[in-house]
Structures are given as C-alpha cells and as structure tokens.
C-alpha positions in Angstrom: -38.8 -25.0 -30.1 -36.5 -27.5 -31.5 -32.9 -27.2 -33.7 -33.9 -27.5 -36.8 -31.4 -28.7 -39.3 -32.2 -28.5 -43.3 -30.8 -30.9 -45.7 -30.3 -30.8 -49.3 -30.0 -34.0 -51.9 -26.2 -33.5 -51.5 -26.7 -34.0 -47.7 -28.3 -36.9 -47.5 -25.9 -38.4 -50.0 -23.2 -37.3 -47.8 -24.8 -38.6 -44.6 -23.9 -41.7 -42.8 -23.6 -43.6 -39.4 -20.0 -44.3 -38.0 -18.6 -47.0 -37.7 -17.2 -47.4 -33.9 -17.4 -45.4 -30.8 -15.6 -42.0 -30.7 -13.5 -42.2 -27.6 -13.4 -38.5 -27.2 -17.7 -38.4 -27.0 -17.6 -41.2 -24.7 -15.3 -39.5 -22.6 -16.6 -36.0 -22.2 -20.2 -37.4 -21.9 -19.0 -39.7 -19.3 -17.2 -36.8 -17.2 -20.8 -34.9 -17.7 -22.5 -37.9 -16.0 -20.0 -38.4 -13.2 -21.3 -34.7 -12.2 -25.3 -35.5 -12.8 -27.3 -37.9 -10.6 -29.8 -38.4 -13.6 -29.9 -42.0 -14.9 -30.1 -43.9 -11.8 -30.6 -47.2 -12.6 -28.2 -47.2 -15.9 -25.5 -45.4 -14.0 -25.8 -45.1 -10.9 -23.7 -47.8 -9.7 -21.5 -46.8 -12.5 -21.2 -43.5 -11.0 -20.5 -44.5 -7.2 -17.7 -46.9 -8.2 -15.7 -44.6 -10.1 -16.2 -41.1 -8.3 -15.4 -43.5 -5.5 -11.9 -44.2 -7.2 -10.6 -41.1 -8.4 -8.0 -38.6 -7.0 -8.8 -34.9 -5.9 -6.7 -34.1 -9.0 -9.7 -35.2 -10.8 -11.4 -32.3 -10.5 -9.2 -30.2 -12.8 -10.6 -32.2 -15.5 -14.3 -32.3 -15.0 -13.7 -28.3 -14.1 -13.0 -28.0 -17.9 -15.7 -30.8 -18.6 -18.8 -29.2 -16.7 -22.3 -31.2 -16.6 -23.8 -28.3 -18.7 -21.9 -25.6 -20.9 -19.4 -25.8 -23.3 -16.1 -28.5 -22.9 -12.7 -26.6 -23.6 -12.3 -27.3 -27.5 -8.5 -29.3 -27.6 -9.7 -31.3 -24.8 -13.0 -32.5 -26.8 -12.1 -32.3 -30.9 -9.6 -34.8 -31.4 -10.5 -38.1 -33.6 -8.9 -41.7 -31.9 -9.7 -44.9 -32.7 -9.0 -46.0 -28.8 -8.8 -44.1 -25.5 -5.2 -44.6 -25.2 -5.1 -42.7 -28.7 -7.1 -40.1 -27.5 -5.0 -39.3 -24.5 -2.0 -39.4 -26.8 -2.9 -36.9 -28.7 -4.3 -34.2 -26.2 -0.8 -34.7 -24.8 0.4 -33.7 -28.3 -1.7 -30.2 -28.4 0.1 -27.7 -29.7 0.4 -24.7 -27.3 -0.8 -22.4 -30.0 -4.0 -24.5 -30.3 -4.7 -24.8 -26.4 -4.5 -21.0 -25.7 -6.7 -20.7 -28.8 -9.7 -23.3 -27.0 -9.1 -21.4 -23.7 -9.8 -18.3 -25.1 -12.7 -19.0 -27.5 -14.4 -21.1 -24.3 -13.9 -18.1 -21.7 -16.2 -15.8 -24.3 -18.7 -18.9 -22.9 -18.3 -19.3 -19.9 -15.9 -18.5 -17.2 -12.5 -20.7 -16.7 -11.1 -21.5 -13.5 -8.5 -19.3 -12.6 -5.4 -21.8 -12.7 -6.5 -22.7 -16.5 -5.0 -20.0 -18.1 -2.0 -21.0 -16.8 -2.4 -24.3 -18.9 -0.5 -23.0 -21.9 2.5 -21.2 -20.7 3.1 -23.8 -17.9 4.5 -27.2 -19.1 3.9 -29.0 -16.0 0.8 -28.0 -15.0 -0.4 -28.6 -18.1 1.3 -32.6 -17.8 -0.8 -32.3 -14.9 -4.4 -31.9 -16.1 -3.4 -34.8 -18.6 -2.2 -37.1 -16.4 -5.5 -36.2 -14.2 -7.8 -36.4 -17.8 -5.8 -40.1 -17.9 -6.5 -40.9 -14.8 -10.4 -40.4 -15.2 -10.5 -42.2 -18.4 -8.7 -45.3 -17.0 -11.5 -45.1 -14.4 -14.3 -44.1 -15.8 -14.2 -45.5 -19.8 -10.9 -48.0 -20.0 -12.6 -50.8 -18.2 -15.7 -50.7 -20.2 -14.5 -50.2 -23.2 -14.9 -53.6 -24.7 -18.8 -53.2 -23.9 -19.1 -49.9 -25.6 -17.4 -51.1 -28.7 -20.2 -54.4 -28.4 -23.1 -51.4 -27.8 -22.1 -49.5 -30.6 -21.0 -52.2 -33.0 -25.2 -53.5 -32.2 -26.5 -50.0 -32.9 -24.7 -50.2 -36.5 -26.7 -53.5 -36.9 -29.9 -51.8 -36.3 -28.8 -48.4 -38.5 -27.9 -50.9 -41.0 -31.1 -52.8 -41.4 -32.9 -49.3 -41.8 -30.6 -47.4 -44.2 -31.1 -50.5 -46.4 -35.0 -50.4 -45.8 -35.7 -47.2 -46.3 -32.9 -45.2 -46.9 -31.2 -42.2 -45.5 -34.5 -40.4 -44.6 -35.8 -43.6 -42.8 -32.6 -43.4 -40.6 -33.0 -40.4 -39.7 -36.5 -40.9 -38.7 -35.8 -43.7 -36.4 -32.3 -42.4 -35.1 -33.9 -41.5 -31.6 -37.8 -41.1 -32.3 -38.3 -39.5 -28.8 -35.7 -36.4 -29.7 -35.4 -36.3 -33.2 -38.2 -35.7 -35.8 -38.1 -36.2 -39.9 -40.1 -33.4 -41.6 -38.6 -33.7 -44.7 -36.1 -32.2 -45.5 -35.7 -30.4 -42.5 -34.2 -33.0 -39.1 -35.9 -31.3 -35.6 -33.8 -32.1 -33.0 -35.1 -31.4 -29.4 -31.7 -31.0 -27.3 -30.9 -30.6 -23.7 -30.1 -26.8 -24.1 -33.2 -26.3 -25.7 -31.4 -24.4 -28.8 -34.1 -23.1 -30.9 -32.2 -22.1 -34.3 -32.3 -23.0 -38.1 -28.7 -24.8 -40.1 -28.5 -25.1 -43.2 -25.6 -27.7 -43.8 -25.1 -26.8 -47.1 -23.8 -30.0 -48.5 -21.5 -31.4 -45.7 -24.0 -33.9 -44.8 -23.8 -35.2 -40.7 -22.5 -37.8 -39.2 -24.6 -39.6 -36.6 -22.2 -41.2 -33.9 -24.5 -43.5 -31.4 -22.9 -43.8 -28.1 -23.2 -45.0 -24.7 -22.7 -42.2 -22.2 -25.1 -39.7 -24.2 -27.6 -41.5 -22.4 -30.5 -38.8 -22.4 -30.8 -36.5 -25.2 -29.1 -36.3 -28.9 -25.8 -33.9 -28.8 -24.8 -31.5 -31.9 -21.4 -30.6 -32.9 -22.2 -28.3 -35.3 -18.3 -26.9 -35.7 -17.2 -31.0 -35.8 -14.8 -31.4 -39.3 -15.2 -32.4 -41.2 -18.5 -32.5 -41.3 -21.3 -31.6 -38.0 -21.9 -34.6 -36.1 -25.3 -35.5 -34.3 -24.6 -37.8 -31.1 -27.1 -40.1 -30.3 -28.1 -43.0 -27.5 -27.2 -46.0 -28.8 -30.5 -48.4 -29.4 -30.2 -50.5 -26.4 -30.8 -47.0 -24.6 -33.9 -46.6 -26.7 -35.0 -49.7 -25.8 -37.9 -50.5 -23.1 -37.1 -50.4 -19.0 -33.8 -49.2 -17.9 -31.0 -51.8 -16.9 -27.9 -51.1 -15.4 -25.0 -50.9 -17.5 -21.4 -51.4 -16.5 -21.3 -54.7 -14.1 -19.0 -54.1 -11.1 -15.2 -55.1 -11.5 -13.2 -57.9 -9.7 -11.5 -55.9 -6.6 -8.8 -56.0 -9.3 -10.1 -53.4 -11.5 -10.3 -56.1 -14.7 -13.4 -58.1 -15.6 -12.0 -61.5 -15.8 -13.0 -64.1 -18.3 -15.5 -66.9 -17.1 -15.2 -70.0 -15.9 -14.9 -70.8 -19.9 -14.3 -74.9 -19.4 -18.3 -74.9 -17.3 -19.7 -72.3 -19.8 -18.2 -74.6 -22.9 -19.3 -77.9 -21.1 -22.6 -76.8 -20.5 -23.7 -74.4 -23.3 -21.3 -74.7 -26.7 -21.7 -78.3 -28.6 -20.2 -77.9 -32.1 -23.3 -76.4 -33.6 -23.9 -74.0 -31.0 -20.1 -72.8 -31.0 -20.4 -72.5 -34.5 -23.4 -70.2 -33.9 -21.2 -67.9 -31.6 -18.8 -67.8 -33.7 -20.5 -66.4 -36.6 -22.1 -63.7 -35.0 -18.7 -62.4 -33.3 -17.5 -62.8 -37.2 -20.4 -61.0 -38.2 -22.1 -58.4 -35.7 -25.2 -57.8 -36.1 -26.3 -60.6 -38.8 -29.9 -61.3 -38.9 -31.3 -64.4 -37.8 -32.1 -66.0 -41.5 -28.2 -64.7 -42.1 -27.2 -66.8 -39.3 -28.7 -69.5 -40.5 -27.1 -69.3 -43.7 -23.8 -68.8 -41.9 -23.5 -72.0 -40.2 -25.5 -73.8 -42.4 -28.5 -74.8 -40.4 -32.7 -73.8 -40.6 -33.7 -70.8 -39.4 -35.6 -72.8 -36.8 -32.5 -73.9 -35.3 -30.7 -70.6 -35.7 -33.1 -68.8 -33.4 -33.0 -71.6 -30.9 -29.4 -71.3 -30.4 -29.5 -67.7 -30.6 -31.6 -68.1 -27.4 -29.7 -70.2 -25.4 -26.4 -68.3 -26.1 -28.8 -64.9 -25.4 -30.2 -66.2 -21.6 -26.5 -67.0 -21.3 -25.2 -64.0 -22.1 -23.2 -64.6 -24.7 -24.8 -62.6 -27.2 -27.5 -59.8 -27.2 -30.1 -59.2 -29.8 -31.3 -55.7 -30.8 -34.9 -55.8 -32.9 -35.7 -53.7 -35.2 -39.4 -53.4 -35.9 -39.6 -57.5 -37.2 -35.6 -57.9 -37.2 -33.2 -58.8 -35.2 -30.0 -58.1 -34.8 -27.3 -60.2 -33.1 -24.0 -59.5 -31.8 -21.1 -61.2 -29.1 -21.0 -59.4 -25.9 -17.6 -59.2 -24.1 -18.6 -62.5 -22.1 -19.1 -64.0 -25.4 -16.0 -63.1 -27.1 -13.5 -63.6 -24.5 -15.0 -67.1 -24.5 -14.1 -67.7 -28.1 -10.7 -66.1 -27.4 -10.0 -68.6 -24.5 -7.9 -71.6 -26.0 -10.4 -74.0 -24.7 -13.3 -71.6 -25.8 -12.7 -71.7 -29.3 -15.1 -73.8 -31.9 
C-alpha cells in the first residue's frame, strides 16, 4: 500500500515547486547511490569515477549516510543555496544539536561505535567534515552546474503545468509512475514501502525535483517548514536511460569548448541571439522564443534544433510543449569573451 498524504484547500494553496536544487538532497541521495549499483547506465560511470577517487576516510561519511535507513539529522536538515554553503554550515552545528540527531537516529538504527564520540570530540568531529567535504567535492562539486541546468528544466515543465491546470494537475504529473492524484488525497509509492495516512493540516509540501533521487519520490515529512516530497527531475522521467555526468579532464574540471570552432561554425547573429534568450530565460516556450528575439516561430524551432544536436541547449516536452533551457556547454560559451552575441 502506498503513503497516502491528504490535502486540504489551505494545502494546495500553500503548495509549490522550488526553485533550485537543495544541495543537502543532492548530497545525501548521491552518497546513497555511491553504495547501490542500481542505475547503471545513468550512473554507473558516475559511480566508478568517484568511488575511484575518494579516501578511506570517506567511509565515515556514507556510514552515517547508509543506502537504506535513516541519514543522521544535522548531517541532512540544513537549507544552502550552494554546496560550499552546505558544508559551511554542518561545520557550524551546534554540539547540543549533533548529540540530539545522534541520539534520535540510534532509536533507528544502530550508529557506528566511533559516532558517539562525534560530539564531545572536537577533532574527530573536524574529521567527518572534512571527509563529508571531501565526498561532495567528488561526488556533487563538479556537476553542479548541470544539476542547477536539470533542475532549472524541471521548473520549466512544473511551470507550464501549474499554469495549465493548476496545483492538482502538478501533482498528478509530478512523477506519474510513483505518485497518484486521488483528489484530495496524493498516494505516493516509496522505496520503503511506508503504508500510512498524513494529514498536513495546512502546511502544504514542497516538491523539490532533483537529480540523484533517481528511482523513487523521497518524503521528509519532519522538513520545516513545511514536509517536502523529493522527486526525479523530468529528464529522469523521460524515455531510455542516458548517462548523466560526462567524464572530467584528468584535471578534475570540465573545460570550456573550443568556443572560437563552436561560434564559427554554429552561432551567426540570429542564432546567438537565440542562445542567448534561453540562458536569459530557462525554460521559455518555443512561440516565447520567438517573441524573444523577434523572429517566426518557424525559425525559432529551427534554431532551437541546431543549438539542441549541438548541445547547447536541451528541450524538455511537456505533453505539446516544449521547454528550452542552456546546458553548461551552452552557457560557458556565452560566458567566453569571444562566445558572447
């Protein structure tokens, strides 16, 4: 049986979609998937590269983020715009707190021995953060730019079906494999299989699309300040699996492309105009591009295309719409001094 989550008018008034990704999802989801071997083709090369690059002292972190359970609270509840932020402000836990998430996780699940040292030793705590920065500057920090571009796409989509059909629409179509509309109650089929009745009583939910929840939706039922439902972004929802996450330079940063051939060969005025406006405007519809840059809609899709099989841009559709947005390779050639319309 599924969660089943009730909502009342003042719910789906207080409902909404965020507006980025949440660094500290993306980073405990993607410390579950560096322990699964689910996903394959989306991660597995992904998976290999990073597991590949991390220290032993690794382990202390995905020890207290296991691939199934619950993830010690102060290491998963705070709210950065960044992963740099994020780390930042686990650093800056109060000791009070941490003993408190230790505690309340161990009447889960048992801790590792050494973790209940964490608050009453400075250094070993300095430890399992420097080890928690060490796996985000592995396995999130050099794809963040894409995530952002995933997530920013998924708003598009979200976007185009708030304003079709409202709240209730969204929810219908937030991940129609998992999650299921009855009015007014949301069934939510989860990986733990939690079979259980919430009434929300007015908070509302946030949905928060991301790009490591890969598989199934995720809900945070204790999130303030209001629960949060965690879903695959739409590019996840969408047809075959293709890997995500193109290997690095030996360097460990994606450089930007040779932008003098890709200008030269793709971006005339018109067409650099069209890139442009979609990097100004994630996730504008093709007649809205049109009107951006002034030209027919004809024309608008046929540059859409080129700058597409380029990769440049990527387009997310939505039963007859389509939404456009800049990938990384398309934004770092507009911010190139040569790359710029």
């Amino acid at each position: 049986m599924p969660l089943r989550i009730h909502f009342t008018m003042e719910d789906l008034a207080r409902t909404r979609v965020a507006d980025g990704p949440a660094p500290c999802i993306e980073l405990t989801t993607a410390a579950r998937q560096l322990q699964e071997r689910t996903q394959p083709v989306r991660l597995g090369a992904w998976r290999h590269r990073t597991l590949s690059a991390l220290q032993p002292a690794s382990r202390m972190v995905l020890a207290l983020m296991p691939s199934r359970g619950r993830i010690t609270d102060f290491l998963s509840g705070a709210n950065a715009a960044t992963p740099a932020e994020l780390i930042e402000q686990i650093r800056a836990t109060p000791r009070s707190r941490v003993r408190a998430s230790l505690e309340n996780t161990a009447r889960h699940q048992p801790l590792p021995s050494w973790a209940r040292r964490l608050p009453d030793d400075p250094l070993l705590l300095r430890q399992l953060c420097d080890s928690l920065e060490h796996v985000a500057g592995h396995a999130l920090v050099p794809h963040w730019r894409e995530v952002e571009a995933l997530t920013a796409a998924d708003a598009a989509v979200r976007s185009r079906q708030l304003l079709g059909g409202g709240v209730e629409a969204l929810l219908a179509r937030v991940n129609p494999r998992r999650v299921r509309w009855r009015a007014p109650v949301l069934e939510i089929a989860t990986v733990s299989g939690l079979d259980a009745d919430v009434h929300l009583a007015g908070q509302g939910m946030l949905l928060q699309p991301s790009v490591f929840a890969v598989e199934a939706p995720i809900v945070n039922l204790d999130a303030v300040p209001q629960p949060v439902l965690t879903y695959p972004v739409a590019r996840l929802q969408e047809g075959a699996a293709t890997p995500l996450f193109p290997a690095l330079p030996s360097g460990g940063r994606r450089e930007s492309p040779p932008v003098v051939d890709v200008v030269g060969a793709l971006l005339g005025h018109t067409r650099a105009a069209v890139l442009g406006a979609i990097a100004g405007h994630p996730g504008c519809s093709t007649r809205q591009l049109a009107a951006l840059v002034g030209i027919s809609m004809a024309s608008a899709s046929e540059h859409a295309t080129t700058l597409r099989n380029a990769g440049l841009i990527a387009t997310h559709r939505d039963r007859q719409t389509a939404a456009h947005v800049a990938t990384p390779t398309g934004i770092a050639v507009l911010d190139a001094p040569s790359g710029r319309p």
